[in-house]
Backbone bond lengths (Angstrom), bond angles and torsions (degrees), N, CA, C in turn:
res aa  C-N    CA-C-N  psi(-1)  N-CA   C-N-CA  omega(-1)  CA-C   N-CA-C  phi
1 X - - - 1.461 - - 1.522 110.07 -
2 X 1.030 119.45 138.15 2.076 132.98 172.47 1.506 87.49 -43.06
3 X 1.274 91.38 157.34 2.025 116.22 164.88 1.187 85.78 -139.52
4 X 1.772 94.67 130.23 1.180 118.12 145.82 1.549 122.21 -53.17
5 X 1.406 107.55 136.63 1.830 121.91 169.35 1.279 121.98 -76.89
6 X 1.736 123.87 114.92 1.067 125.12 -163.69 1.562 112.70 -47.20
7 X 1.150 106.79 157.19 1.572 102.58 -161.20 2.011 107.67 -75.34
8 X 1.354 112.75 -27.12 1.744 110.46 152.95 0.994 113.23 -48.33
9 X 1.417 117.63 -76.23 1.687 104.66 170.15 1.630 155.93 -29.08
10 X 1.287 97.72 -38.12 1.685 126.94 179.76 1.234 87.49 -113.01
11 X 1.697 155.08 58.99 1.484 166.44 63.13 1.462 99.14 -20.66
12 X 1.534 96.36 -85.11 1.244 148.95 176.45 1.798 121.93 -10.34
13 X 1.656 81.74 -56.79 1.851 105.40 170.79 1.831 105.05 -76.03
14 X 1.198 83.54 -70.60 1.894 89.88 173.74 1.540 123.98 -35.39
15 X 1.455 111.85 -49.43 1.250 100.50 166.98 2.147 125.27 -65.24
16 X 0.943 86.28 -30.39 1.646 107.59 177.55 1.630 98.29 -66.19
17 X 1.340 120.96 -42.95 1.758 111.99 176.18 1.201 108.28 -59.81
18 X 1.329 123.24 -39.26 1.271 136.82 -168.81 1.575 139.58 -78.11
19 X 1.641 92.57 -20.59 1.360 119.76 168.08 1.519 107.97 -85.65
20 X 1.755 114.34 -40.43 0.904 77.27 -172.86 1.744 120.03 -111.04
21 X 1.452 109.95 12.02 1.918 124.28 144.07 1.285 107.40 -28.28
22 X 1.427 105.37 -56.02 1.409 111.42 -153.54 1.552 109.85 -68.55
23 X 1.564 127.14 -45.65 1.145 121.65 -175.58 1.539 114.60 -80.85
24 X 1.496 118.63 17.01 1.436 126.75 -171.45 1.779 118.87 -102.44
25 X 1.233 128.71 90.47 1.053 133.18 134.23 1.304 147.42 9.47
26 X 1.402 91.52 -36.05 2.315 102.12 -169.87 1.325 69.93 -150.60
27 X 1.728 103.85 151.01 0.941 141.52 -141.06 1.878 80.41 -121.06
28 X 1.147 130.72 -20.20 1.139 131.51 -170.70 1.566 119.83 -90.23
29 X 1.524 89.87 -33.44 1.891 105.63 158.68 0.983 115.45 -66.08
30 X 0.944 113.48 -46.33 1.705 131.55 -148.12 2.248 106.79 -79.03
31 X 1.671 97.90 -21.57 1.447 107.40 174.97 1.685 96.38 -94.89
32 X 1.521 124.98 -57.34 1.488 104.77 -173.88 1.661 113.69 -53.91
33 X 1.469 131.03 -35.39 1.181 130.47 157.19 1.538 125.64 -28.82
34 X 1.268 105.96 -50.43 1.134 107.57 -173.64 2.039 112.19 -100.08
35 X 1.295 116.64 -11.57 1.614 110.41 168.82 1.707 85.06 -74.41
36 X 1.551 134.26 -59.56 1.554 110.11 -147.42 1.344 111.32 -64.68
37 X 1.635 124.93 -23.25 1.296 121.96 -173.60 1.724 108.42 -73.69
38 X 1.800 109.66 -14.70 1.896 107.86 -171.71 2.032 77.76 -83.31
39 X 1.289 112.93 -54.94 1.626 101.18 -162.48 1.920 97.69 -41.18
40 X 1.200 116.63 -52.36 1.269 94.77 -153.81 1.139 121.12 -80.88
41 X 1.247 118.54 -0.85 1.795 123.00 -162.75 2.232 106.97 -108.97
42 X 1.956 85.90 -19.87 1.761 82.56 161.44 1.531 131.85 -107.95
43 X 1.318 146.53 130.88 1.155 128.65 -134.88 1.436 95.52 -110.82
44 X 1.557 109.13 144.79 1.314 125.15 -159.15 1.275 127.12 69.44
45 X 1.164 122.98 34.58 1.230 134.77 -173.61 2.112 101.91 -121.11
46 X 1.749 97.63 121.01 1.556 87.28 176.07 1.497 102.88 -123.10
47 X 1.356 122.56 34.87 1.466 121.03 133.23 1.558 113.83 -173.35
48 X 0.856 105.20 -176.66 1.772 112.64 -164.97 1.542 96.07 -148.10
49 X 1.396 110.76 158.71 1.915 119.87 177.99 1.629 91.79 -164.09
50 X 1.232 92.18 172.66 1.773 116.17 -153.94 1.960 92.94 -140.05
51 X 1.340 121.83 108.49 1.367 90.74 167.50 1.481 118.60 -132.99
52 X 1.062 134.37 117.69 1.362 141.10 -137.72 1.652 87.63 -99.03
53 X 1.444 116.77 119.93 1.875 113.71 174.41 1.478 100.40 -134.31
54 X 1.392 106.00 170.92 1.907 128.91 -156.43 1.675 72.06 -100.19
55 X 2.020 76.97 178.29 1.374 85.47 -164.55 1.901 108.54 -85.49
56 X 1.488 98.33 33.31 1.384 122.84 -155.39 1.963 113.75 -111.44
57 X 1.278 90.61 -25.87 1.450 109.71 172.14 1.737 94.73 113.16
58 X 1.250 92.60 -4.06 2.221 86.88 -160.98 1.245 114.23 -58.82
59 X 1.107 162.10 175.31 1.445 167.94 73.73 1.546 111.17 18.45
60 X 1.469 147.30 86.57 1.222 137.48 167.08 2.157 112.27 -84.92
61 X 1.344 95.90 -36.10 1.356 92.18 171.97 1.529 104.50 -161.84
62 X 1.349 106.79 160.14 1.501 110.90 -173.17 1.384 99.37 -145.02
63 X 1.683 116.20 154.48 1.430 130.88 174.88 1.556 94.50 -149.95
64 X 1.700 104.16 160.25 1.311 117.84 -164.77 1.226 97.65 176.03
65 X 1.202 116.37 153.87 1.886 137.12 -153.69 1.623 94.50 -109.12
66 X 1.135 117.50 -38.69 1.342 129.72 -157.03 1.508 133.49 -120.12
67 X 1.576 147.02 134.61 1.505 103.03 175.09 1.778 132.39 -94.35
68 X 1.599 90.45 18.49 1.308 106.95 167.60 1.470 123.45 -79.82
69 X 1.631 120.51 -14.51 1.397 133.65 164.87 1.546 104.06 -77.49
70 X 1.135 119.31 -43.57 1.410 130.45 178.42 1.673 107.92 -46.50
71 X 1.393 114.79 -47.82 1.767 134.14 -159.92 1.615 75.00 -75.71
72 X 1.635 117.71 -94.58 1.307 106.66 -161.95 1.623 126.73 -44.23
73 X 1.396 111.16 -55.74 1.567 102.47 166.07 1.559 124.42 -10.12
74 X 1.411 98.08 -61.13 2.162 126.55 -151.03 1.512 74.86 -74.62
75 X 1.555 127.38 -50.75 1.631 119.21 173.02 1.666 125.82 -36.33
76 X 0.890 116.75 -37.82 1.505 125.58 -162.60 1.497 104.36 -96.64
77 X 1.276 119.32 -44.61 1.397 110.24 166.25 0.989 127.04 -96.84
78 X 1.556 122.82 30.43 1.295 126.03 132.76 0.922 151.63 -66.26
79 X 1.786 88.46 -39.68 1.517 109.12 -169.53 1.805 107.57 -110.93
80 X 1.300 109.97 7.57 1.374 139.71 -178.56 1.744 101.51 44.03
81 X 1.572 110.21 66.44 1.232 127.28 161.20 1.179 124.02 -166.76
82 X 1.242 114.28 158.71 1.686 103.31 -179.50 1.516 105.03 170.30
83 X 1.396 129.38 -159.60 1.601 128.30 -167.80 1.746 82.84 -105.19
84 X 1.571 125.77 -31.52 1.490 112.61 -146.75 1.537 81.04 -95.43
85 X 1.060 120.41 -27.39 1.584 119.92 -177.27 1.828 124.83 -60.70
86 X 1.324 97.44 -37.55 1.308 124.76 164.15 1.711 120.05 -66.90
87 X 1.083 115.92 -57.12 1.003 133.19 166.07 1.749 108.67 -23.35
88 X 1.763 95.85 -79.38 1.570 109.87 -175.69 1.762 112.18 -58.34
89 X 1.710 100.12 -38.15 1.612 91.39 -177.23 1.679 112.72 -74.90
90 X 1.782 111.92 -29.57 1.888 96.35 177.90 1.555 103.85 -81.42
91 X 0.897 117.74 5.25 1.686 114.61 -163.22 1.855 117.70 49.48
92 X 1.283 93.86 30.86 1.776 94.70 -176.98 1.836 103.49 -129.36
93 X 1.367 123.55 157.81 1.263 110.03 171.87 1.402 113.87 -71.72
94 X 1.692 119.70 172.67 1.331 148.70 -169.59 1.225 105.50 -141.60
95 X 2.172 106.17 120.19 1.456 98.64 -167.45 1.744 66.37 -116.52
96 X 1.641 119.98 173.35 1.265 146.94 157.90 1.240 102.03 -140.09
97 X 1.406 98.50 130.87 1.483 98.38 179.33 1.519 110.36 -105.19
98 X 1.802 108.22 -29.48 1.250 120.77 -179.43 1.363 118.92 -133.37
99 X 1.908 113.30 74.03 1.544 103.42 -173.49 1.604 120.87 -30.29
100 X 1.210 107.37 -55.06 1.687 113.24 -173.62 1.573 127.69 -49.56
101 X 1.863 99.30 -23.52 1.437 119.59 175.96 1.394 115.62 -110.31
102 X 1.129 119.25 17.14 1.762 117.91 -178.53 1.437 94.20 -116.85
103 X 0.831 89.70 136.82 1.724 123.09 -169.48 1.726 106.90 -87.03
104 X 1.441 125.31 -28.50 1.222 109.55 -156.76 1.746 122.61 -94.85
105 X 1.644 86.93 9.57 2.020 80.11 165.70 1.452 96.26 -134.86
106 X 1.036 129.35 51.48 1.823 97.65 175.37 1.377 151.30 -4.84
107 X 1.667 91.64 -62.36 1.386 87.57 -164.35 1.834 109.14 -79.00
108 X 1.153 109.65 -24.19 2.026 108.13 151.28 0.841 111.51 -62.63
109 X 1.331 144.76 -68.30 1.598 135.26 -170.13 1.248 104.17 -40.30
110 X 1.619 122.53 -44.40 1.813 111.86 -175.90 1.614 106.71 -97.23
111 X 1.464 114.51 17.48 1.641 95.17 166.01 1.720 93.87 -114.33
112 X 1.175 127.81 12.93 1.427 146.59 -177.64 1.495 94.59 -97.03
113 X 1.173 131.79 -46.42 1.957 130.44 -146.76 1.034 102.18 -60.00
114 X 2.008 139.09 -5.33 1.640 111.78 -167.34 1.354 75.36 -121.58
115 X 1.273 134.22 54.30 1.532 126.52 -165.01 1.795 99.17 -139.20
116 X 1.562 123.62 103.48 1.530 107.32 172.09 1.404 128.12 -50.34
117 X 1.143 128.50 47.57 1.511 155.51 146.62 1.285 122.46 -48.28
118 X 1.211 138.62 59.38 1.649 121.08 169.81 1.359 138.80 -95.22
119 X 1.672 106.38 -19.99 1.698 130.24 154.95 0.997 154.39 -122.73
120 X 1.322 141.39 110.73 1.463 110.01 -146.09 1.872 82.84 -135.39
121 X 1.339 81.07 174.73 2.025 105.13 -179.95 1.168 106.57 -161.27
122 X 1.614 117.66 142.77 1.238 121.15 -154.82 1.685 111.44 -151.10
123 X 0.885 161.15 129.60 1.568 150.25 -131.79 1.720 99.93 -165.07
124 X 1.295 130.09 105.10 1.058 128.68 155.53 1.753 129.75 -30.06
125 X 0.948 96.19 139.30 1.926 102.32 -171.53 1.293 98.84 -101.86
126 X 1.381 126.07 90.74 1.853 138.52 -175.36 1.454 109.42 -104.64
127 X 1.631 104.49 90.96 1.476 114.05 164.15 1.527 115.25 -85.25
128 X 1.521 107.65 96.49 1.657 86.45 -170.34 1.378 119.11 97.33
129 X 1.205 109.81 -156.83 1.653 109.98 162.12 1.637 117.44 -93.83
130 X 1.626 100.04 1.22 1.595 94.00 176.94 1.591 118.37 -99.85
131 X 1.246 126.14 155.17 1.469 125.50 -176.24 1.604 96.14 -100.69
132 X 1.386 117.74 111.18 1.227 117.81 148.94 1.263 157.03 -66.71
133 X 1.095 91.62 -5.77 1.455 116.22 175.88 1.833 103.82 157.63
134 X 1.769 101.63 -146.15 2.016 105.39 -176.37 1.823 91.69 -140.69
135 X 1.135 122.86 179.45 1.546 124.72 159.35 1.640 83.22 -140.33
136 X 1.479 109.21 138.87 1.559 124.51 171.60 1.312 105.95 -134.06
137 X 1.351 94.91 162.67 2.074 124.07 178.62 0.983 90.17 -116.54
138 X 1.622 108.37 152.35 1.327 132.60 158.85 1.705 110.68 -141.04
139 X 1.304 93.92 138.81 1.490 103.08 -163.43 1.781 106.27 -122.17
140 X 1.112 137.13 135.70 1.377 156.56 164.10 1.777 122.08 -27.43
141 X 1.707 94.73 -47.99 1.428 122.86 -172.71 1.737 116.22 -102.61
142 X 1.389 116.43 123.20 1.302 108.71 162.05 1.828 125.17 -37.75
143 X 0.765 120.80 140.19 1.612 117.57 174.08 1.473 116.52 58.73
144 X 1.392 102.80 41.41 1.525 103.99 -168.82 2.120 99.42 -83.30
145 X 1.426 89.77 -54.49 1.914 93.47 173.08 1.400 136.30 -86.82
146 X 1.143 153.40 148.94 1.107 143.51 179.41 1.351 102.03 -138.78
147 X 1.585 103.72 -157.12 1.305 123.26 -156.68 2.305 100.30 -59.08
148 X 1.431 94.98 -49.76 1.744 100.34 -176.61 1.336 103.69 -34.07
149 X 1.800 108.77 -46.43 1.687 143.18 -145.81 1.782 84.57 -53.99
150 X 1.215 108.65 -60.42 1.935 123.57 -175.80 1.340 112.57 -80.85
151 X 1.078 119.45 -13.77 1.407 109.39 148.28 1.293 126.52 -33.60
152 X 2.221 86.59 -79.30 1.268 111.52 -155.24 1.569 113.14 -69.13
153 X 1.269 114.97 -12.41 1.275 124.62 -171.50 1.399 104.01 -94.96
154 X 1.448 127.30 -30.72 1.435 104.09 163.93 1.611 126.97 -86.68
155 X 1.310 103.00 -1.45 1.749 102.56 167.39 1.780 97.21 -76.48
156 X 1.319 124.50 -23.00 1.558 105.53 -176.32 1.756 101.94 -75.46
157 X 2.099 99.94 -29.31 1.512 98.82 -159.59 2.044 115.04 -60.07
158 X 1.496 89.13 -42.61 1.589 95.92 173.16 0.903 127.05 -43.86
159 X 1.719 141.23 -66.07 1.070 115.97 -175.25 1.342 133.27 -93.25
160 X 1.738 97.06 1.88 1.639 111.26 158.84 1.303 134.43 -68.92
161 X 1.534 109.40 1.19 1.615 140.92 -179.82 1.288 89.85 -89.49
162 X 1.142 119.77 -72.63 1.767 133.99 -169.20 2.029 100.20 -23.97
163 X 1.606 76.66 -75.34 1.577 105.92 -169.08 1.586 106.15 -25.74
164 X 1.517 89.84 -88.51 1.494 129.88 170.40 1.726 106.95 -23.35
165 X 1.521 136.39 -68.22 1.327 130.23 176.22 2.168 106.52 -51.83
166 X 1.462 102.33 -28.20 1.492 95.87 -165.90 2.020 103.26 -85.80
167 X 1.438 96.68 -5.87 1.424 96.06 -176.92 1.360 98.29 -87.65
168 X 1.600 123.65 -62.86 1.409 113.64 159.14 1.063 133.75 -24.86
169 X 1.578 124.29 -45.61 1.318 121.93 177.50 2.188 128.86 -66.26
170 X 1.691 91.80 -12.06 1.395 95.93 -175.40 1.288 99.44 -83.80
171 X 1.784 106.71 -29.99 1.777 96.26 175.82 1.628 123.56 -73.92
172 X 0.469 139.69 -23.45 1.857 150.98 126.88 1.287 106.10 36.33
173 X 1.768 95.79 -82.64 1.762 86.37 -173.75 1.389 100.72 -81.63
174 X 1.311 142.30 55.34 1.346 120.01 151.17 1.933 102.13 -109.63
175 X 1.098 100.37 3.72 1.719 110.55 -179.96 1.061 118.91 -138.85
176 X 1.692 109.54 50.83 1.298 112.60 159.41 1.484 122.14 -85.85
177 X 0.817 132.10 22.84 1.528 125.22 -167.42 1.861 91.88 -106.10
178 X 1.734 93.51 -133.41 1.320 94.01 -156.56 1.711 114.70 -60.73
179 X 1.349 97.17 -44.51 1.463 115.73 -173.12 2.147 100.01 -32.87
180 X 1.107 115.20 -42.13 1.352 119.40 -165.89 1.161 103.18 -107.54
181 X 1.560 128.10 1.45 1.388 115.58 156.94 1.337 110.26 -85.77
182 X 1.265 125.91 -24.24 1.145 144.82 177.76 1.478 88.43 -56.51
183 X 1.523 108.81 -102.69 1.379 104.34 -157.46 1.919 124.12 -49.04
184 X 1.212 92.33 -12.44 1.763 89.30 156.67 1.559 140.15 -58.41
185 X 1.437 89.19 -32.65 1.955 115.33 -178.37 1.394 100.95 -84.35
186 X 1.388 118.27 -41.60 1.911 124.76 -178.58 1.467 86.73 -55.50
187 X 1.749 123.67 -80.33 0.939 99.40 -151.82 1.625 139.45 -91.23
188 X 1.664 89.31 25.15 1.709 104.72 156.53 1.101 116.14 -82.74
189 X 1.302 115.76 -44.83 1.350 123.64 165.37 1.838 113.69 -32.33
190 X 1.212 94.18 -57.44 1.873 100.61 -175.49 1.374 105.41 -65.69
191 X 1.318 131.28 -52.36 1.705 129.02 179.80 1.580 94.76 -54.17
192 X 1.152 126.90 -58.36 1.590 116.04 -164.22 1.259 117.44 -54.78
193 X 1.815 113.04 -32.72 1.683 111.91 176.54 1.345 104.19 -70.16
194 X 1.381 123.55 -42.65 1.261 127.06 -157.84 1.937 106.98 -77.64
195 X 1.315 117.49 -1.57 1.332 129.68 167.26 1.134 95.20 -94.80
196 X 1.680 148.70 -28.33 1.044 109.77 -168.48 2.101 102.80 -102.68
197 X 1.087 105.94 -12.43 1.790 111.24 -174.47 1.812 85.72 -77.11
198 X 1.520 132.92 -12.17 1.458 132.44 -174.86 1.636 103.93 -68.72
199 X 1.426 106.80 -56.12 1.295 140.00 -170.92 1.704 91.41 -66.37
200 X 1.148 114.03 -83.49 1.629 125.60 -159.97 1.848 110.48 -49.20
201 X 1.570 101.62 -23.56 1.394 106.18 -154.83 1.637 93.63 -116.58
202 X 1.333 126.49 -31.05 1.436 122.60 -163.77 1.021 95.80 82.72
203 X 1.529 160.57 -5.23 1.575 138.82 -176.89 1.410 112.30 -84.49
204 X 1.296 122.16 165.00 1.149 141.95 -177.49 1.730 110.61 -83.45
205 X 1.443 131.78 131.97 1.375 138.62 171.21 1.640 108.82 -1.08
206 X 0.988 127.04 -71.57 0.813 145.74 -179.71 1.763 134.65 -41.17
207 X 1.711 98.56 -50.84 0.903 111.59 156.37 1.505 123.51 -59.39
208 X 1.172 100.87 -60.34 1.852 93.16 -167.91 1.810 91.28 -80.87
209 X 0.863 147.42 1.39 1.799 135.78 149.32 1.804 98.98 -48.37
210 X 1.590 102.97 -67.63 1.398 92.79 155.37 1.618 137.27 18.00
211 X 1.607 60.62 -111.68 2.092 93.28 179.95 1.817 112.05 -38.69
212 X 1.183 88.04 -60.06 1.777 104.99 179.15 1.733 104.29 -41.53
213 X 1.062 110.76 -47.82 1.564 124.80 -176.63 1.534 116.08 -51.79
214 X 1.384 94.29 -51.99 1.811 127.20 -171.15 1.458 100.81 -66.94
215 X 1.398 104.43 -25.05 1.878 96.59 -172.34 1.128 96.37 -107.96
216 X 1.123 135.28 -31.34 1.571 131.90 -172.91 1.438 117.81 -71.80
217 X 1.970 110.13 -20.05 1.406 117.44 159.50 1.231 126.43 -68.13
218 X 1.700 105.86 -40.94 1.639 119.05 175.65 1.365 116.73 -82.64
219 X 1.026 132.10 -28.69 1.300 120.02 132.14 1.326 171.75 2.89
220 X 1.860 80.95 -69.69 1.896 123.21 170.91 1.662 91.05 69.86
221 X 1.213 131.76 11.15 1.588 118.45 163.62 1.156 141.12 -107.27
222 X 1.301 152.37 169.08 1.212 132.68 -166.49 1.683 122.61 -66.92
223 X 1.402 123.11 178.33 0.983 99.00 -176.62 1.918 110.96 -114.26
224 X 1.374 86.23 9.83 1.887 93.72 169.49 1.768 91.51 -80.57
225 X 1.493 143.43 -39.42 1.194 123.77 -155.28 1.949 92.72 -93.74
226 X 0.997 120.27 -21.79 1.620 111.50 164.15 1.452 109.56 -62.48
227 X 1.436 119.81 -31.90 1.550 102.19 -164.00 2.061 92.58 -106.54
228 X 1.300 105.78 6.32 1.682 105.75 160.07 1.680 103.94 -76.07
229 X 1.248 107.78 -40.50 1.548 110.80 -167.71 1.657 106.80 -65.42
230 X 1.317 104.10 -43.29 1.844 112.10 -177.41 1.656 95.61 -56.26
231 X 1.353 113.15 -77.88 1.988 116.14 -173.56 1.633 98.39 -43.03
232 X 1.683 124.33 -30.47 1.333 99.37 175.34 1.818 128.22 -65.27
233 X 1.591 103.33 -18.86 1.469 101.30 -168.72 1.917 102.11 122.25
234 X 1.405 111.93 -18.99 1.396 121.34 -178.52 1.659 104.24 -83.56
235 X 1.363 110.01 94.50 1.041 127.37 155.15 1.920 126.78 -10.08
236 X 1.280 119.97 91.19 1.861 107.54 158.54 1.100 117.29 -23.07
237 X 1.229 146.46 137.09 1.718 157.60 153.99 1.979 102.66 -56.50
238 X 1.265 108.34 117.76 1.822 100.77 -175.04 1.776 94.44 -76.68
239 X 1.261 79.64 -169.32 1.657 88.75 -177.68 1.703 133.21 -94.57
């Protein structure tokens, strides 16, 4: 079972994430910085990743200690599931105690099975009221993390949320042009479908954000051209 880090210690680390967020520039340093300091400070853990996503589910940046975080990661957003995926969409952590025995992603768990993977934990990255993404462990051994395991990982996740949105935010103005007019129109585009599957469906925001999601996976297309198809008159697929 994980041990908790005496609470001097896990000060100690936290301030050290924080020192060194702070003197970081790229948002790309600034996440491998912060997965090698979660690998080393939780025990039994043989890698850690950082994955920074839109408000789209996408991948904007990723860090990882290892290239076995890399294998499972590239897993989950393939198959658009996973513990770190979950994580960012409930905004709550994800403990596994037994990839091979958890039932709730399949088709990762079996593109994971030739992978020394047996535990993982995963903690939403909450800047604010927005989830920026998760930072997760992965561990070798069944039952390697527990409940301490999600603790300790969301005292690193908090103020690595903080950090992390303010490092993103300095890169900002270097992408003001199209790239961010762009994603301004996508994601009007997405509120406007998602007002009309509100209306058409009776569900709440949320729900039909959902739906839009669900088809744009089955699909394999984005989810600005699913919610072009809804404002066109082209019907969401129900469930």
């Amino acid at each position: 079972m994980a041990q908790q880090l005496p609470l001097d210690e896990l000060s100690t680390v936290i301030a050290r994430i924080q020192g060194l967020l702070l003197t970081e520039e790229k948002v790309t340093t600034a996440v491998r910085l912060l997965a090698q300091a979660a690998k080393e400070s939780v025990p039994g853990t043989i890698g850690a990743g950082v994955s920074l996503l839109d408000s789209r589910g996408r991948r904007t940046s990723s860090g990882y200690t290892d290239k076995i975080v890399e294998q499972a990661d590239a897993a989950q957003y393939e198959h658009g599931e996973g513990p770190c995926l979950t994580a960012w969409a409930a905004e709550e952590p994800v403990l596994v105690e037994d990839v091979q025995s958890d039932q709730r992603w399949p088709e990762w768990r079996n593109a994971v099975r030739l992978l020394p993977i047996h535990s993982v934990v995963s903690a939403p990255l909450l800047a604010g009221k927005e989830a920026i993404g998760a930072l997760k462990l992965y561990a070798a051994t069944p039952h390697t993390y527990d409940a301490s395991s999600v603790n300790l990982l969301q005292l690193f996740a908090a103020p690595a949320a903080t950090l992390l949105s303010h490092v993103q935010a300095s890169e900002a103005p270097k992408k003001m042009t199209e790239g961010l007019q762009s994603s301004l129109h996508s994601r009007d585009v997405v509120n406007r479908a998602c007002g009309v599957l509100m209306e058409r469906l009776g569900v709440p925001h949320t729900a039909a954000l959902q739906q839009l999601m669900k088809q744009a996976r089955e699909e394999r297309t984005t989810l600005q051209n699913v919610s072009e198809s809804v404002l066109a008159g082209t019907p969401a697929s129900g469930d």
